[in-house]
C-alpha positions in Angstrom: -107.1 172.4 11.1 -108.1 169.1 9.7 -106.8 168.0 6.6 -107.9 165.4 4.4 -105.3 164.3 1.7 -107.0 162.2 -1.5 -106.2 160.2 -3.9 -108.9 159.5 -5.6 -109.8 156.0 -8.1 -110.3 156.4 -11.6 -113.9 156.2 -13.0 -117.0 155.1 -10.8 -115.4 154.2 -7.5 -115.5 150.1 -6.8 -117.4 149.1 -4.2 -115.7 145.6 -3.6 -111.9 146.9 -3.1 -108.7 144.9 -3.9 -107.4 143.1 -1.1 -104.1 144.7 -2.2 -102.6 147.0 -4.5 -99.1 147.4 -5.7 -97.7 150.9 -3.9 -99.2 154.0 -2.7 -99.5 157.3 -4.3 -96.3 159.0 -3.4 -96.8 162.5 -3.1 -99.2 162.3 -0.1 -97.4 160.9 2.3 -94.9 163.2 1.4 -97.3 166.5 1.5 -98.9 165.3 5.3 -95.1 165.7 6.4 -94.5 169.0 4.4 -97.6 170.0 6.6 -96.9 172.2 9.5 -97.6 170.9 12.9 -100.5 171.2 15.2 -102.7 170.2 12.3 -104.3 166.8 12.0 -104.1 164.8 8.5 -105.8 162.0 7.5 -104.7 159.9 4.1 -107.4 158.0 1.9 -106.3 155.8 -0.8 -109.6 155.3 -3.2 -108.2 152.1 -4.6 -108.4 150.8 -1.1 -111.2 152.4 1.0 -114.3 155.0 0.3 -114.2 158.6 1.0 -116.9 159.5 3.8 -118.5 162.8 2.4 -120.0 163.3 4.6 -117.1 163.9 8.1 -115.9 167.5 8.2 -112.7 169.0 7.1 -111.2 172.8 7.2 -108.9 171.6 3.9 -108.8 168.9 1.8 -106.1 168.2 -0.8 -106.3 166.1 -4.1 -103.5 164.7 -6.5 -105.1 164.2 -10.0 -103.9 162.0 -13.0 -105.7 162.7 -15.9 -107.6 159.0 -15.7 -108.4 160.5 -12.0 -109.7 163.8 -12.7 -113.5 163.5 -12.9 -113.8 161.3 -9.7 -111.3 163.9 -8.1 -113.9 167.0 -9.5 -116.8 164.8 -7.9 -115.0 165.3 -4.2 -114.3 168.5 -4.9 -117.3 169.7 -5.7 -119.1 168.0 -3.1 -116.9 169.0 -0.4 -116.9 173.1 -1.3 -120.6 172.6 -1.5 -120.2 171.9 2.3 -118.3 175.4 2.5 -114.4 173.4 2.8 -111.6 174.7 1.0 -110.4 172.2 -1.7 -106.8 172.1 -3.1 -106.1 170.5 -6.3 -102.7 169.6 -7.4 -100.7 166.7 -9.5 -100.1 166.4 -13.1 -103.0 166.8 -15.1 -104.4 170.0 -12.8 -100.8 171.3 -13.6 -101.9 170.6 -17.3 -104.8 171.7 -17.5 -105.4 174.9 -14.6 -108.2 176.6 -16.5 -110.1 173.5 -16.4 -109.2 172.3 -12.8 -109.9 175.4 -11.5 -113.5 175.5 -12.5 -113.5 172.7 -9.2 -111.4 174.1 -6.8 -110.5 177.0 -4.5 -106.5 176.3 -5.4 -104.5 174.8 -8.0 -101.0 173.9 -6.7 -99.3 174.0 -10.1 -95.6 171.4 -10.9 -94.4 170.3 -7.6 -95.9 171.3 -3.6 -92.2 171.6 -2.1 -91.6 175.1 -1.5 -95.8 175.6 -1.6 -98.0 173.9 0.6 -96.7 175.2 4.1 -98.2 178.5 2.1 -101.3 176.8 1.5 -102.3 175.5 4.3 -101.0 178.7 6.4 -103.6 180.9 4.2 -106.4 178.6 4.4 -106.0 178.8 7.8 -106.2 182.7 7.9 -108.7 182.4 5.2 -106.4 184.0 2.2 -106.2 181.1 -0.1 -104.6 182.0 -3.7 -106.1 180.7 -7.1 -102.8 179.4 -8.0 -99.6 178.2 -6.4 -96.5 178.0 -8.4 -93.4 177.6 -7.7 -90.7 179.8 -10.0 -88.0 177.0 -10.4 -87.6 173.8 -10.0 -87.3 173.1 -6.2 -84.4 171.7 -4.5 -84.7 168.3 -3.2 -82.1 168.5 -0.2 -83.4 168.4 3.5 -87.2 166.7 2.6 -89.0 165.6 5.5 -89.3 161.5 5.6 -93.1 160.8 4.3 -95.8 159.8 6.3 -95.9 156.2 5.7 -98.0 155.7 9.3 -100.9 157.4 7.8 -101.1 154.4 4.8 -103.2 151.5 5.4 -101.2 148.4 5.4 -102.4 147.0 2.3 -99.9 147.7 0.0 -97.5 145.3 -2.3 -94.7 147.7 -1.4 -95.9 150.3 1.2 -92.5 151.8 2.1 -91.7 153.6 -1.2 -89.2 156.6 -1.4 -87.9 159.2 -4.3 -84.1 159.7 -4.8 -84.2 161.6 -7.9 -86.6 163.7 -10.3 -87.1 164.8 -13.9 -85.8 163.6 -17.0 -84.0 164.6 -20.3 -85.8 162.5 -22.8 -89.0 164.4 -23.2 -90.3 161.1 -25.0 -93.5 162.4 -26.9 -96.2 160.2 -24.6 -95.0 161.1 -21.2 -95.5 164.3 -19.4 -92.7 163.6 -16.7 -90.1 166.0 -18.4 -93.1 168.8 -18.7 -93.9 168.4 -15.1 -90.9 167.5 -13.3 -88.7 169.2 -15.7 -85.4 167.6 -18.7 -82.9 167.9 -15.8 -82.3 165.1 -13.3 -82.3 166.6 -9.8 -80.8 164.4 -6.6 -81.5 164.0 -3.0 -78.2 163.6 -1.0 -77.3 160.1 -1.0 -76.8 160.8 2.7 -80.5 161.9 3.1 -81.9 158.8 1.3 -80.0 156.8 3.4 -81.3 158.0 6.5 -84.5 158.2 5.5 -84.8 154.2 4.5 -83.3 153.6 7.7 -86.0 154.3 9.3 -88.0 151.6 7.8 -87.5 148.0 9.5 -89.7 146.3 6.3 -87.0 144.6 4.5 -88.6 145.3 0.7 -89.0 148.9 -0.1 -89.5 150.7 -3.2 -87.9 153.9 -5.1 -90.9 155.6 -7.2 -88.1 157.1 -9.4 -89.0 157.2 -13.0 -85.7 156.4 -13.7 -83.0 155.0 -11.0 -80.1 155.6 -13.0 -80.8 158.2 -15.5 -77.4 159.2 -13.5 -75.2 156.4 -13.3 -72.3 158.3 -11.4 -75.5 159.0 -8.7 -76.8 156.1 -8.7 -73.6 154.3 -7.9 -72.9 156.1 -5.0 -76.6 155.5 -3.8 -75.8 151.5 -4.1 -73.0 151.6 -2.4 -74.6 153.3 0.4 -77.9 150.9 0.2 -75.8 148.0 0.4 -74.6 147.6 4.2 -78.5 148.1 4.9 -79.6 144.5 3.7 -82.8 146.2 1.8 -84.4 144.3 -1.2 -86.0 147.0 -3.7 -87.7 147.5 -6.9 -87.5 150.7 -9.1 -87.5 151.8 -12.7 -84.8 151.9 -15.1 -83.7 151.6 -18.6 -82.8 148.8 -20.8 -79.1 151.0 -21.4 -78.4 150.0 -17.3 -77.9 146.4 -18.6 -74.8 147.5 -20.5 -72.9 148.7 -17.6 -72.3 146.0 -15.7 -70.6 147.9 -13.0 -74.1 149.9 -12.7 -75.6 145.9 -12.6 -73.3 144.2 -9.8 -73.6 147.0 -7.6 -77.5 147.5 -8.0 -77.4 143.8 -7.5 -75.2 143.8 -4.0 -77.1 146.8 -2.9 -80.3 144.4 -2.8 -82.1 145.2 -6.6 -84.6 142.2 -7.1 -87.1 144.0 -9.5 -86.6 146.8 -12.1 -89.8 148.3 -14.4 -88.1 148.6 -17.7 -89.5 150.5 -20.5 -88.8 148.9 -24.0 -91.9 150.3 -25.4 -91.8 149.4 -28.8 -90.7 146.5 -30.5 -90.8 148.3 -34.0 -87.7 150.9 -33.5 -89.4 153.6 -36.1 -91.7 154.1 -32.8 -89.2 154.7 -31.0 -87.7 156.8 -32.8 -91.4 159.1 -33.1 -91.7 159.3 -29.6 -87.5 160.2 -29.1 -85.8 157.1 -27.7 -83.4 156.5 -30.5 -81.5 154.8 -27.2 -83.5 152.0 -27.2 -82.2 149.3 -29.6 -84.8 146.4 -30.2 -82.1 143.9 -31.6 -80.5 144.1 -28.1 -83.6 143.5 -26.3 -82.7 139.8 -25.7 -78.9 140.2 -24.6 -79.8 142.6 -22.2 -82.4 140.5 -20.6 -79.8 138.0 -20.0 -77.8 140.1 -18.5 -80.3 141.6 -15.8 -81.7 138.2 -15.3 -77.6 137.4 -15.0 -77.6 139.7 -11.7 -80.7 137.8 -10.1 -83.1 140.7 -11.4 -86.9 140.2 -12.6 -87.7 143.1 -14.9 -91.3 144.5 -15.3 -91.3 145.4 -19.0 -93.6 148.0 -19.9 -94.8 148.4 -23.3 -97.0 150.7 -25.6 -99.5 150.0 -28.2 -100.9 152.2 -31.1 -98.3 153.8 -32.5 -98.4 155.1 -35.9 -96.2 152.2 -36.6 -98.5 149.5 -35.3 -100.8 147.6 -37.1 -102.7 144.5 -35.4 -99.9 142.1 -35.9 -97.9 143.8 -33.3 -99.8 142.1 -30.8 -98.9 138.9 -31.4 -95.4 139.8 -32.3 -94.8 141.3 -28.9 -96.4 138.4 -27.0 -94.0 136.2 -29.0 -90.8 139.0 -28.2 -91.8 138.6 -24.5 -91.8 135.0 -23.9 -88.4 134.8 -25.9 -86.5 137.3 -23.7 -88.1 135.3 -20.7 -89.7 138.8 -19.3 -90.8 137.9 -15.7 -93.5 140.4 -15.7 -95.1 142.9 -18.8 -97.0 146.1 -18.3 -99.2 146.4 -21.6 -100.6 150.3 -22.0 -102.6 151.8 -24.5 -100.8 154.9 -26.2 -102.4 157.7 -24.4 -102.9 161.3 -25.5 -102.2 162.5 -22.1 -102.5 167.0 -22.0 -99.6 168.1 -21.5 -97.8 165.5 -23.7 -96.7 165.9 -27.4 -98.6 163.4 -29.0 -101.7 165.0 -27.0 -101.2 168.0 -29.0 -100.3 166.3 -32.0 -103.7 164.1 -32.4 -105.7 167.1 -31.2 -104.5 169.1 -33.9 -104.9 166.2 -36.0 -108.4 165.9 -35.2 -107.7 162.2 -33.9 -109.5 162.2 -30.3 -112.6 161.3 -30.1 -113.3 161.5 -26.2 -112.2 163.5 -23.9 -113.8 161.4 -21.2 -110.9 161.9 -18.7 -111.8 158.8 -17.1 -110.8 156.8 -20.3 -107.2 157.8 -20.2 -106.3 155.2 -18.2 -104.0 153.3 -20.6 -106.4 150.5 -20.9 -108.6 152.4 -23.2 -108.1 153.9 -27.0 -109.0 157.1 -26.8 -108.2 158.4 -30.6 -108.0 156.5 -34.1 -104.8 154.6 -34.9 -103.0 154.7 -37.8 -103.1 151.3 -38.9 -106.0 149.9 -37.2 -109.5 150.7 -35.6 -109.9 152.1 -31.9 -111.9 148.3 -31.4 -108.8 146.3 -32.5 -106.3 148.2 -30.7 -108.6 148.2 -27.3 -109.1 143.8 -28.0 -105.1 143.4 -28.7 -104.5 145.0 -25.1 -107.2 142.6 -23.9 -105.6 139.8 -25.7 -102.0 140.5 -24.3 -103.3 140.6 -20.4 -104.7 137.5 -20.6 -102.8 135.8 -22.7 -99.5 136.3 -20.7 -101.0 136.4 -17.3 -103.3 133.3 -17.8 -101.7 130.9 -14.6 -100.5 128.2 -17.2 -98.0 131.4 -18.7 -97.7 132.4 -14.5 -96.5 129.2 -13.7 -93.8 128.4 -16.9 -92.0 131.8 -15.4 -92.3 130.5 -11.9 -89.4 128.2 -11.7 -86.8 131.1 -13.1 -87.8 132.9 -10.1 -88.3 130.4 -7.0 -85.7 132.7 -5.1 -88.2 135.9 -5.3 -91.6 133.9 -4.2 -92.6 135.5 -1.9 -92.6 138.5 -4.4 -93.0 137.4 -7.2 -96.5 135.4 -6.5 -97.7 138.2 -5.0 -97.1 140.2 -7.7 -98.2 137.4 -9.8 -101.3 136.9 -8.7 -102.4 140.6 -8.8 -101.8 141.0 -12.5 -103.6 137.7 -12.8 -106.3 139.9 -11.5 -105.7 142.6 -13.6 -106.1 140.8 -16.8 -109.5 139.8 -16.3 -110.8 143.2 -15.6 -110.0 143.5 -19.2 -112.0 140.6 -21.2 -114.8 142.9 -22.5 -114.5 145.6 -24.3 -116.1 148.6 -22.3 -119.6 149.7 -23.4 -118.3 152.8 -23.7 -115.5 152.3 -25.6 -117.7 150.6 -28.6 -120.1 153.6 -28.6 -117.5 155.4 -29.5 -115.8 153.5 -31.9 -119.2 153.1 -33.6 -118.6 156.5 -34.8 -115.7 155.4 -36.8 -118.1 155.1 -40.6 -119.2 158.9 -40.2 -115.3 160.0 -40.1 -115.9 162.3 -37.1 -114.7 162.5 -33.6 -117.1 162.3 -30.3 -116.9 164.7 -27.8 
């Protein structure tokens, strides 16, 4: 059969593409090698090339984020008008089935490991199931390498691997624990080794959510990276700067980047959304010591909490610069299905869209607390290009001259970030021009 994996770009797809963007969707690469042989895949990144509708196709899988799923229903409606069978599978399809399966011939629910040699061996004999789930949890030992050949070569960080999955914290905005399960699982360090040996790039990538959510794991794994000579980014938590074991050893094992989430500045957040572990008043120290270890940390951060109001912008612009963060991530508090706050406001009768497409992290999507959906959406405007304006871009570049070649790269592509965000969208202010009748927008 021909196969045709997607991932697809949120909203109206762009018809001027990035030059580069930061890493590739992980699980396809992953699935094309899961795939049994004697069929021939094909990989298309939306963020980096179009879809052609119109060539022919026996299967065709899609992974869906929420922000992802109505471009992703597009395809798939398109394609099964064509008589091709469509798969649909990722988090928010795993979320929301009922709804995903209005679109598709198959829903692959959780994770494909353990499933998709069953799909694609019924499509093939014409015997596709509605829905694929797996019982438990699958194992993680023995996974194929990905398909990394199939990926275009425009990536910031096209070599990217997974060492370990799920996560205890169950924090109330993120749907990793509900899809991926509150236990961490690990591939043999032995396997992970062998698998990055195969790569001759130098800078690779673990798309862990969290590195060293087992620091007796992730120890080993160092160790073992070490003799390799890699340099790598992944994500963490602020808690890894405290072990300073944990931070000479990430350190000799090549660690130049780590995507950090603080969050909050305001610790009653925190505390809402379950990570009591996070302590704001040793933000600072433990930016020193990262930075100590010659590591740049992406700090992602959250806005519209119950706890914010509008001065929290300006506050955390000022927290930023003052713990000399390298790079910040700045996301709109998201509803996402699936999560607890996503039940919470729906409950609460505080979403007013269920636009899919807007829940992107760069649009407001419900009524704050403490401010309008307007002034939340123009204080995430106001942090991307106040901190990525190149006068801000250049103060951090001396602290880093040892990283350029990453770290202008990088750079540079959240430069062009911020300025996809100076407007508030249309959209977004017919929605928030609701807000004097009280009542939510559908």
């Amino acid at each position: 059969m021909k196969i045709l994996l997607i991932a697809p770009e949120s909203g109206i797809p762009k018809k001027k593409k990035p030059r580069y963007v930061p890493f590739p969707q992980a699980s396809l690469p992953l699935l094309a090698a899961l795939t049994p042989t004697g069929h021939e895949v094909k990989i298309v990144d939306e963020r980096l090339e179009q879809v052609n509708v119109s060539d022919k196709y026996d299967l065709v899988g899609i992974t869906v984020m929420t922000s992802t799923a109505p471009r992703a229903y597009t395809l798939s409606d398109h394609f099964r008008r064509t008589g091709t069978k469509v798969v649909l599978g990722g988090i928010h399809p795993s979320a929301m089935t009922e709804e995903a399966l209005q679109h598709a011939d198959s829903v692959v629910v959780g994770e494909a490991e353990g499933l998709w040699k069953q799909v694609v061996e019924d499509a093939g004999a014409g015997t596709l199931q509605q829905v694929y789930r797996n019982q438990e949890f699958p194992c993680l030992t023995g996974m194929p390498a990905p398909r990394h050949d199939l990926l275009k070569d425009r990536y910031l960080l096209k070599y990217v691997y997974q060492t370990t999955r799920g996560c205890p914290h169950n924090c109330g905005f993120c749907s990793v624990s509900s899809f991926n399960g509150r236990r961490y699982r690990h591939r043999p360090v032995e396997d992970v080794i062998r698998e990055v040996s195969l790569s001759r790039r130098r800078f690779i990538g673990f798309l862990d959510d969290n590195i060293v959510g087992n620091p007796r794991y992730s120890k080993e794994l160092f160790r073992a990276l070490a003799p390799l000579k890699k340099r790598w980014a992944s994500q963490g938590t602020v808690k890894m700067a405290e072990d300073e074991e944990l931070l000479k050893l990430a350190q000799k094992s090549g660690c130049i980047s780590l995507f950090v989430g603080f969050e909050s500045i305001n610790e009653k957040n925190l505390a809402s959304m379950h990570k009591r572990f996070n302590t704001v008043e040793r933000y600072k120290k433990m930016m020193e010591n990262f930075h100590r270890h010659g590591i740049m940390v992406v700090g992602f951060f959250v806005f519209g909490f119950d706890e914010d109001d509008t001065t929290v912008f300006e506050n955390t612009l000022r927290f930023v610069e003052e713990a000399r963060i390298d790079f910040a991530n700045f996301n709109i508090l998201t509803p996402l299905p699936g999560t607890e706050i996503y039940n919470t406001f729906k409950k609460e009768d505080r979403i007013f869209t269920y636009d899919w497409s807007q829940y992107d992290f760069s649009h407001a999507v419900f009524y704050p607390a403490r401010m309008t959906p307007e002034e939340l959406q123009e204080g995430h405007r106001f942090l991307y290009t106040k901190f990525y304006a190149l006068p801000s871009m250049f103060k951090r570049l001396p602290r880093n001259l040892k990283y350029l070649p990453y770290f202008l790269p990088s750079s540079l592509y959240y430069n062009w970030v911020s300025r996809q965000h100076k407007t508030i969208p249309a959209k977004m202010v017919d929605c928030c021009s609701t807000l004097s009748s009280g009542r939510p927008v559908s």
